[in-house]
Structure formats: C-alpha cells, structure tokens
N, C-alpha and C positions, 0 to 999 in steps of 0.2 A: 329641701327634701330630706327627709329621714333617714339615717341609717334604717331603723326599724321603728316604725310608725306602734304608738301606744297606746292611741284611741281610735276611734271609727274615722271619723271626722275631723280636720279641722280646719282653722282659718274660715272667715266668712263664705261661705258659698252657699246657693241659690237652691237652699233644699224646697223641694215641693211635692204633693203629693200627684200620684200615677196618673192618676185620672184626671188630672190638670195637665199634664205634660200629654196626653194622649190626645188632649185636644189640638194639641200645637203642630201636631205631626202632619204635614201634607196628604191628600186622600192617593198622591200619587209617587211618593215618597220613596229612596231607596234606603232600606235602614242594612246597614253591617253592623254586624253583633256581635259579641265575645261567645265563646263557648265552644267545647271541643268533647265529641264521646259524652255527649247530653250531659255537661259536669260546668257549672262555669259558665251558665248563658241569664240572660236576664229572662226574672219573672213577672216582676208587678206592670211594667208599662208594655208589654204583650199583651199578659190577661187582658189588661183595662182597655187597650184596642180594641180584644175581644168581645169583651163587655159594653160597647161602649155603640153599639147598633149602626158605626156610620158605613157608608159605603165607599170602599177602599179598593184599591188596588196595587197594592207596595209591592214591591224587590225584596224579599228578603236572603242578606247574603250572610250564612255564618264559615264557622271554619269547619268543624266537625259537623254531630248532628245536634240538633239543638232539643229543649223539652215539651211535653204539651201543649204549653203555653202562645211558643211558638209553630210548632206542626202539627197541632191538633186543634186549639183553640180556636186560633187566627184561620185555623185553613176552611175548620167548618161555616166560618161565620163569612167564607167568599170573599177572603180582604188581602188573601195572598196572589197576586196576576203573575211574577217570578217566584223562582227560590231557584240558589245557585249555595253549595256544590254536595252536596248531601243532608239523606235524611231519613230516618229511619220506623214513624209512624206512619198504622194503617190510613188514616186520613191523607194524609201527604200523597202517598202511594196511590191512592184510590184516584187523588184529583190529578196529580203530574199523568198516570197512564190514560186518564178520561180522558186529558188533553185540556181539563180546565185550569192547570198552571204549569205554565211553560219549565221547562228544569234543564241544568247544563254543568254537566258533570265537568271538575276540573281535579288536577294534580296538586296535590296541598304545598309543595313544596314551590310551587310558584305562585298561592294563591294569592297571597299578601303583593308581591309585586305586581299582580295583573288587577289589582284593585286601586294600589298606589300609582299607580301610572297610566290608571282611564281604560285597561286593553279589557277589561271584563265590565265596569259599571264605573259610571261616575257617585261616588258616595254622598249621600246628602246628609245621613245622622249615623252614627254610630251610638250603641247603645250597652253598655259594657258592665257586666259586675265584676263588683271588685269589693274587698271584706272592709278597707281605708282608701281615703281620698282627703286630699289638702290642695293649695293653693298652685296648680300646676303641676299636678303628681295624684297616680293611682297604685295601688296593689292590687294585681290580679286576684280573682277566687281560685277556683280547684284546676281552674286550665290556663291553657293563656293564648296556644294557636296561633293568628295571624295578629290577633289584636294590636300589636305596636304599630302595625303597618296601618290598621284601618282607623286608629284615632289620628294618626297623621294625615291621611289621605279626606274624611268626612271634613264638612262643613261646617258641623253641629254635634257636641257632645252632651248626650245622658249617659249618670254616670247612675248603677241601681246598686248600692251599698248595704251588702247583707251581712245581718249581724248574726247568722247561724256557720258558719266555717268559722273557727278560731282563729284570733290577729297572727297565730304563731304560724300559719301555713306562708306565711311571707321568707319564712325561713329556706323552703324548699323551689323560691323563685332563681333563676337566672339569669337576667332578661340582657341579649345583648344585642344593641342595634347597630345595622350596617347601614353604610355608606350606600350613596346613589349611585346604579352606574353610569357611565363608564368607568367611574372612581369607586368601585368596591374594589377592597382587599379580602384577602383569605381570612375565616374566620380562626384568630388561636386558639383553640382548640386541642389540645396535644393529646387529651385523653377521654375517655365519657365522665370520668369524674370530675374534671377540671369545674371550676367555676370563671368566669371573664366579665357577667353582667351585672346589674344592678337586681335589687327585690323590687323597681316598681318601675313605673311608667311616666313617662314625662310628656306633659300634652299642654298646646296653647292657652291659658288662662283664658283668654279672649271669648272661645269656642264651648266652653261651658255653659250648658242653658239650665241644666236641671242637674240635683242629686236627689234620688228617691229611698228612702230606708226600705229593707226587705228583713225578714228576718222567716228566710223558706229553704228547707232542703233540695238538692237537685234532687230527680229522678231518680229510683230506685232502681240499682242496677241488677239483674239477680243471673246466674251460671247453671242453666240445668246441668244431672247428674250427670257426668258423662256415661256415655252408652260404653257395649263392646267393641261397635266398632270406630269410636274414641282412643280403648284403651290402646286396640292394636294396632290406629292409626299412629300412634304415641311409641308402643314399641320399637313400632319399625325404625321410626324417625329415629330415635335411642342408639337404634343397633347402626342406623344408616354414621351418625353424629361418630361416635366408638369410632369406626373406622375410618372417617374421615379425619381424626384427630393423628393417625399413624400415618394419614399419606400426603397432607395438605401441608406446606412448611408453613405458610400465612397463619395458622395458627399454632405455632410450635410455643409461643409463649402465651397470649392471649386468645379469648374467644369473647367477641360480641354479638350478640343476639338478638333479632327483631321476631314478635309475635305480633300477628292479627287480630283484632280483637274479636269477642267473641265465646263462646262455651268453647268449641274447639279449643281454641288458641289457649287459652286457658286451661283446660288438660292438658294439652303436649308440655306448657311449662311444667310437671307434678309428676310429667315423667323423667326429668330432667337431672334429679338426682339420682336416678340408677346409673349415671354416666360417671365412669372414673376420668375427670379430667388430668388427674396428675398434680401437676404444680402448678396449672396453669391458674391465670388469674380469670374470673368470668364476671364477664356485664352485660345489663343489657341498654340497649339504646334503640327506643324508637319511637312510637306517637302517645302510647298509654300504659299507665299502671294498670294491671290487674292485679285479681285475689290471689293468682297463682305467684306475682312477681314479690308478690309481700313477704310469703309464703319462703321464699328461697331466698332471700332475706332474710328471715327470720331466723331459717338453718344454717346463714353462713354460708350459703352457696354462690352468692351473688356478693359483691364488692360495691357495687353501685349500680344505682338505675334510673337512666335519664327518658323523659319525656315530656311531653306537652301538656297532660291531660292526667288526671287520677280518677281510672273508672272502675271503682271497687264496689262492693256492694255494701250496705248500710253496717255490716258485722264491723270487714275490715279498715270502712270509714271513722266509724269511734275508734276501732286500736290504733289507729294513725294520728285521730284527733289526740288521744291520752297518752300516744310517747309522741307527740311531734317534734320533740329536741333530739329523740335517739334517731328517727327515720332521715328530720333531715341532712343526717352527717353523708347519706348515701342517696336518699331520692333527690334528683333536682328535676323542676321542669323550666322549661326552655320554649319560645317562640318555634310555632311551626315550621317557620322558614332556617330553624337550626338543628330540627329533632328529626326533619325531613331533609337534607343538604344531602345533594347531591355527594357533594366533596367528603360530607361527613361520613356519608354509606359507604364510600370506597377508602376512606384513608383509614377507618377503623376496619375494613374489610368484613362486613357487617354480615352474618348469614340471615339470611331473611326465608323468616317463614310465615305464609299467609294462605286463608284458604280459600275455597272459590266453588261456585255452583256448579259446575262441570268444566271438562279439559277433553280436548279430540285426540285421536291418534295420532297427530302429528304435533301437540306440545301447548296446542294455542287453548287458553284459556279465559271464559267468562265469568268473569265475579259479579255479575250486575245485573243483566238482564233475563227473568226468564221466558224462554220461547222465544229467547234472539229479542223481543218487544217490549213486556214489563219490566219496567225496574223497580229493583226493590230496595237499593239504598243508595251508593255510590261508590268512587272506585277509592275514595280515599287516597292514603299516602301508601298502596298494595306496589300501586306503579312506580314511585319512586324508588323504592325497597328494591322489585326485583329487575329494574332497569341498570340500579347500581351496584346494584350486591356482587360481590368477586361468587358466589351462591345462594342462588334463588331455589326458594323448596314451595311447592303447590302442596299442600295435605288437604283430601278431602277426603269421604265414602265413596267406595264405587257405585253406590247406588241410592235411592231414597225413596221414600214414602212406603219402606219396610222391602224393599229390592224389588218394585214395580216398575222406577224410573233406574232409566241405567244413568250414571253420571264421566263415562267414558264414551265417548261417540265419533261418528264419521269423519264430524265436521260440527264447530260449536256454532251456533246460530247469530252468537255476538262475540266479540273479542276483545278486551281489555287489555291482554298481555298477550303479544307473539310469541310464538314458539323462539324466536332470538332471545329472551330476557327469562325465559324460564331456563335451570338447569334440570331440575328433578324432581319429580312427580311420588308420592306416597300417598297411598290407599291401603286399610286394610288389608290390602290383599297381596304388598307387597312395592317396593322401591324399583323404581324407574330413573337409572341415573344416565340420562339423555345429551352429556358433553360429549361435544367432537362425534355423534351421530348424525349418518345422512336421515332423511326423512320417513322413508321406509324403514331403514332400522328403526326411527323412532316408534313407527307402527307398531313393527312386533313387542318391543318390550313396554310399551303402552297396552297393549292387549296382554301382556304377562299381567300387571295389573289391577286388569279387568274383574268386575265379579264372574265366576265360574258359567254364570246362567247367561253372559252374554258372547263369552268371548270365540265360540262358535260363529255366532251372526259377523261378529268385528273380523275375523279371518276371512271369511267368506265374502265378508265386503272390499278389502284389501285382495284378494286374487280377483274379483272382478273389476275394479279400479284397474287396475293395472293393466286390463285388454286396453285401459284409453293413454298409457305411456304416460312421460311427465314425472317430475321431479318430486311433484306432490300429489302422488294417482289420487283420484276422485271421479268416483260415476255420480256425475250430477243432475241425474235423471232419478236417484231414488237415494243421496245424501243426506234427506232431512227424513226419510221414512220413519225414521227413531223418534223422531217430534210426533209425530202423527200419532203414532201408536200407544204413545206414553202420555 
C-alpha cells in the first residue's frame, strides 16, 4: 500500500465494464455504497442497472445522500424495494411517501456499526468510488462516510475508479479505523486538526469482483442567494455567538463549530466573520465542507476544517481541485463514524448548528417530516450534533411559503429532536435561549420568536392549554389546527 498512490490503477485487478458487472448483481441484492452529501457515490454500475430493463428489487444503503444515478435513475426504473438512511431526490421522495419503497431513517454516527454487525442489513456488494485502487487498497473520492465499515462488513467488492477528482485529494484523507467492540478504545484524537489515519482503505483481496473506470463529476451542488430572512437569521446567531464567548469558559480558548448543510447553513458560516473572536483559535468539525467553509479559509478565519464529505459547488470544486496542496494543510476528511463521534462532539465541546422544518413551543423539533408524514430527506448526523453538543442551536424562519405557513407551532406533528437535546432556538425574529427553562417558560420565549402574525394565536393557545394543567399544557382537541389551516 502506498504512501500516496501515482496512478489510477494498479497491480492486476479484474477491470470490467458496468454493464458486465450489472449483470452479476442479484435482482434481490443489498448493495452499500460510498458516498456522502451526493459527493463520492458511484455512477456507472447504478446507471447501467438503470439502463439495463431487469426487474429488481435491491436495498440500497448509502451514508449520506447519493446522485441521480442512484435516487433518480434506479428509483424510476422500480428496482429500488429499500433505501436506508437518506436521501434527497424528488423521485426518491415521491416513491418512499407512495409507500413503493420502504425507507428507515438512521443516526450516521452509528451507521457504519449497524451495517457491520448485521443490526440494520446483512451487506451483500458494496460498491464504492474511489480516484486509485491496487492490490488490497483503495483511496476514497470527494467523501468517505461509513465506507471502511461497509467494504468490511459486504461480501462482494466493486470498486468504480474515477478519473475526474485529482489523484491529489488523497492528500486531504484520514482514515482511521477502530477496533471491534467490546475492545474499542478511545479515538486519539487531541484536536480537529490532528491527523491518526491512513489516505486509503484496506479491503480483502479475495472479495474484489470488478474495477470499473468512470471519468464523471458528482452532482452539482448549487446555494441559493440567501434571503433576508437568512441574513437576520445570521445576525442574530452572530450577536447570540458575541456573547456567549464572554460568558461560556468551554470556549475561553477555542471554539469548534458544526453547520448543517444546506443554503441556510451556508449563510450563517458568511456571517461568521463579523464575530470578534479574540485570540481564540476557531475550527470547524462536522460532516461537510461547504462554500461558505472555504470561504473562511480562505480569510484566515478558520485553522482547520475536518469532515466527511466536500460538498462545494462546481466554482469552489476547481479552486480546491488547483490548490489541493494549500487546502490540504487544513481540510481533512474523516470516516463518518469519526466526523460524527459522539466522544468527539463533546471533547471538542462542539457548538452545533442545524436547521429544521419547524420547532413547537415547547423545544421539540422536526427536521424530516412534513405534516408529521412526508419525508423529505433524513435526519442525518443533526441528531448526533445536538444530542452531544455542550450547545445545540435550531436556526430556522419563522415562517415559509412567504409567512403563509407559520414554522413555530403548538405541537410539531413529527419529532426528530426533543426538547432535552436542543439548547436555543434562532429565527429572524429573535434568540430563544431555552437552558435551565421549565416548559412553559419555554413557551413564552418560543412565542418571543414567533413571526408577529402568529404569536397572538400561540398565547391564546398557551392560556387555553393550561385550563387542562400539566407540565406540558396541551389542548389536544385543536393542537394540530395550525396543520389544517396551513
């Protein structure tokens, strides 16, 4: 195995083309895939399923969300019966909520364990791109997620080696695998910059059936403009961040930083330099690069930035691809099961910020579902962040489809995140810092919040609750009316 691999390829192995290998795959097949934030999934032996008229009915399990290929292609052509644990095409969407493909949202940071140990699927092919491959050795593409776990755990390795990411992004890998338990140890880890792994992946020789050449861009990722009520979701955060820095000692010397991906999430990083940090040092650490993380990079704002995944858009794809020697001194990506760690969220005391379809007055929030039923993508690594974070921040609008739908309500219709794992809530309209509040307090200052047009209804709903007592008043005789009417 290579320090750093020089060519695509080498060593004799079993190169073949897609459409050959697509025939070998069972019609009933559980394939795990590489790929994370549509960056890093395979393309050619997807399509050619696609293409290829049989009648299927496969598992498909990735880590993040995967590309057309797979959630568009495959889904139209009826050959997806599973997909486990997000994903974020209208096809996808249309067939998981018709009920024609079953879908089972999981926590990223255990996804790789619950594949490696039979508790979610038994893996039958893993199908993985990767830019080099040799004789018992891969190099990831633009992600990496669970992938160490699932070439371990599958039966059967395709491996789809594309020759569009540069051999150099092997520079910004650091792949380090743990121990089984009951014999896991702590990961060392002492800081987000550290590096502990390898640049590539090591898999049974034996278990390699196919290498398939690709030479395809992922997904184009793109960031609408942000709105106004972006920017002053942004400020608030800014002003909330300011004074959390004079009263928090956990950050007296450092601050580490998670964002949700996303347009949102991606403005709030842009507001990030109006913030006088001081002396302190800032990182961030969580499941994806974005444009915005480049961006403060680029100004010296950031030290380093660790994750799984680089889901930039096509602009700041080339300026990474043409200094790939300067970026990699500070981006490293990392297996899901280390960009996601429990242990890691709380020993770097990570502030986490993610956003979410709506939040009730009392804390709880749904990032998934709307009308409590459709889902629109999954919960991703939102839950890991604010389960462990020493603070959890929810940013979202108070309202949407131009202030028709309120997004502050009675009671959310799904739940993702309890009211225990959030600390503070930000909407334009104002910070909700919800620590060491009873219930009802959280009320009221969840109705501070509120857009102006609803927070009448939300009071009047809260004194009537409360003719029924209880810790968490709720008249559930007309809780969901806000559904109804919206």
């Amino acid at each position: 195995m290579p320090d750093r691999a020089t060519q695509r390829v080498t060593g004799e192995l079993p190169v073949r083309e897609a459409s050959a290998v697509a025939v070998d795959i069972p019609a009933d097949a559980t394939l795990v895939v590489s790929g994370f934030g549509s960056v890093g999934y395979p393309k050619a032996v997807p399509r050619a399923l696609a293409e290829s008229d049989r009648d299927l009915g496969v598992t498909v399990v990735s880590g993040g969300s995967g590309g057309d290929e797979l959630d568009t292609e495959m889904m139209a052509a009826g050959q997806v019966a599973r997909r486990y644990p997000y994903q974020v095409t209208d096809e996808a969407r249309e067939r998981i909520n018709g009920g024609e493909v079953a879908f089972h949202d999981r926590h990223i940071s255990r996804l790789g364990d619950e594949v490696a140990f039979g508790g979610l699927v038994d893996a039958d092919i893993v199908v993985v791109e990767a830019v080099a491959a040799g004789e018992g050795w891969l190099i990831p593409a633009m992600s990496i997620g669970p992938t160490p776990d699932y070439i371990a755990a599958a039966d059967r390795l395709i491996i789809e080696v594309n020759d569009h990411p540069p051999l150099a992004v092997q520079q910004l890998h650091d792949i380090y695998s743990r121990a089984q338990p009951p014999n896991r140890g702590p990961i060392p880890l002492e800081t987000p910059a550290d590096r502990i792994g390898d640049q590539f992946i090591r898999f049974d020789p034996s278990k390699l059936e196919a290498v398939v050449h690709t030479d395809q861009p992922d997904v184009a990722y793109s960031f609408r403009e942000p709105t106004d009520s972006d920017q002053e979701i942004a400020a608030n955060l800014a002003t909330f961040l300011t004074e959390e820095l004079e009263r928090n000692p956990t950050l007296a010397d450092r601050v580490t930083l998670q964002f949700g991906v996303g347009s949102l999430g991606n403005a709030l990083m842009g507001e990030l330099a109006s913030i006088d940090f001081g002396n302190r040092e800032v990182t961030y650490y969580g499941e994806l690069i974005q444009d915005g993380l480049i961006d403060m990079l680029d100004a010296g704002e950031l030290t380093a930035a660790s994750s799984t995944a680089l889901a930039v858009t096509p602009e700041y794809q080339q300026q990474l691809y043409d200094d790939i020697e300067r970026y990699a001194e500070q981006i490293i990506l990392r297996p899901g099961y280390i960009s996601n760690d429990p242990d890691m969220i709380d020993r770097f005391g990570i502030i986490a910020v993610n956003a979410a379809l709506e939040v009730d007055i009392y804390g709880n929030v749904n990032s998934t579902h709307i009308d409590g039923s459709h889902v629109i993508s999954g919960i991703g690594g939102s839950g890991d962040f604010n389960r462990h974070s020493p603070l959890a921040i929810t940013a979202l609008g108070s309202t949407a489809r131009g202030g028709d739908i309120p997004r502050i309500l009675p009671m959310v219709p799904h739940v993702d995140h309890t009211e225990h794992d959030v600390d503070v809530i930000i909407t334009e309209q104002g910070v909700a810092d919800l620590r060491g509040l009873s219930p009802r307090e959280h009320a009221q200052e969840m109705i501070g919040i509120a857009h102006p047009s609803y927070r009448a209804d939300l009071q009047a709903y809260c004194e009537r609750a409360k003719q029924y007592g209880g810790n968490v008043p709720h008249d559930l005789n007309t809780v969901f009316d806000w559904q109804e009417r919206s």
